[in-house]
Structures are given as C-alpha cells and as structure tokens.
C-alpha positions as CSV (number, residue, x, y, z in Angstrom):
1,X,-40.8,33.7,52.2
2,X,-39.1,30.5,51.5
3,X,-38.1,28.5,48.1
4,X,-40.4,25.7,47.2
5,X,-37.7,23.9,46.4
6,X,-36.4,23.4,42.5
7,X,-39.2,24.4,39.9
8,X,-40.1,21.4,37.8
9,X,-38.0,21.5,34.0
10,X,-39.1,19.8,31.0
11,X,-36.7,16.3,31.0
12,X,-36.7,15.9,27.5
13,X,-35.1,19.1,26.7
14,X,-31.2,18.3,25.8
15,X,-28.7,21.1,26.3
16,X,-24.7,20.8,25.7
17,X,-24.1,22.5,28.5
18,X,-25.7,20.2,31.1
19,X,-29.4,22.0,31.6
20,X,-30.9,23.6,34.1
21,X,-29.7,23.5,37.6
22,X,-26.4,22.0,36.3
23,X,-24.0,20.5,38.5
24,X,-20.0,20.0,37.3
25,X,-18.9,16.5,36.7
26,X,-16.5,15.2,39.3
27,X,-13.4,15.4,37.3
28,X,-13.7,18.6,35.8
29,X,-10.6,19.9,36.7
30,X,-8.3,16.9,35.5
31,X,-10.2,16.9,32.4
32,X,-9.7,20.2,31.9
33,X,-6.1,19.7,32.2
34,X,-5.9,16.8,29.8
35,X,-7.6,19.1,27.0
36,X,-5.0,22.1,28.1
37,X,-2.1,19.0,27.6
38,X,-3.9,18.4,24.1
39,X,-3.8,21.8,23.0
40,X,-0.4,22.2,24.1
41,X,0.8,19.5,22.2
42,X,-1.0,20.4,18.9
43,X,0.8,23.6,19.4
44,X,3.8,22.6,19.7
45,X,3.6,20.2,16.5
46,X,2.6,23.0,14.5
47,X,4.8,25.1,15.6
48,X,7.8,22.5,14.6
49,X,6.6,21.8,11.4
50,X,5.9,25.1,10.2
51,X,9.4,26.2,11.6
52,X,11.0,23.8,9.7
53,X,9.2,24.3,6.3
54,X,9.6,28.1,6.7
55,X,11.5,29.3,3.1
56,X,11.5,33.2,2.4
57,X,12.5,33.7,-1.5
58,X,13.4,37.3,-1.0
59,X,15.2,38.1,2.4
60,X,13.4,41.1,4.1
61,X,14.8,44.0,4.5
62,X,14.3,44.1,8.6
63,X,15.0,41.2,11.1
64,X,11.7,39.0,11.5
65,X,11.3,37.5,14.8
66,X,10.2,33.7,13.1
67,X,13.7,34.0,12.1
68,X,15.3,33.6,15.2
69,X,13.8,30.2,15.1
70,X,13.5,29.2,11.6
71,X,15.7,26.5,10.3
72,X,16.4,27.4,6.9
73,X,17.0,31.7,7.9
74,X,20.9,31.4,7.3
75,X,20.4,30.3,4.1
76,X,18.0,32.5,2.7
77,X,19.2,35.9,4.1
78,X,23.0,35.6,4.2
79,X,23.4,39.2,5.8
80,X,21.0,38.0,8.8
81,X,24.2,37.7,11.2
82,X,24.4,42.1,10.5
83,X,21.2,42.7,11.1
84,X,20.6,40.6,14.1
C-alpha cells in the first residue's frame, strides 16, 4: 500500500520552473522581496516622469484625477481651482 519512493524522471529534461518534484530555493522569500522593491521602484520612476511631462492642450471639461498630481495642471486649465 506504500509509495516506492520517487518514480525515476528523465534528468536531461530542463524546465523554468525547477522540474519535477521541485523543491524552493532557500531564499525565496527575500528574493521575492527584492523583485517586489524593483517593481516598486520602476513604478515610482514612471510615475514621476510621466507626471511631470503631463501637458493637456485643451482643458477638459470635468476634473481628471492625474490632475491632482500633475505638474503643469494650473497652467493648462486655469478654471481648475472652480472645479476642484
């Protein structure tokens, strides 16, 4: 009634995700936390840049929420302050 043990798998056989019978590397949880750090900080760069760079040529005719935090949204739409 009992397991033989682990069947026998082809060695050659290369899979990204570690194979059969796959057993987590020993730092998983740090390295996952230095590629959730990463991301973060991508984020954030993007986020800066394209806040700064943000330009609208014709103000709209509703408050947008990037304008809360958009550098140039005073200049573009004068009457933001009123519909704010």
């Amino acid at each position: 009634m009992g397991g033989d043990g682990k069947m026998p798998y082809p060695k050659w056989v290369y899979s990204p995700t570690g194979g059969w019978y796959n057993h987590y590397p020993k730092n998983w949880k740090r390295n996952t936390w230095f590629l959730v750090a990463g991301y973060a900080v991508a984020f954030m760069c993007t986020f800066t840049l394209s806040a700064s760079l943000e330009r609208r040529p014709c103000p709209p005719r509703k408050p947008i929420p990037s304008q809360r935090w958009c550098k140039h949204a005073h200049e573009d739409d004068p009457s933001l302050r009123y519909k704010m």
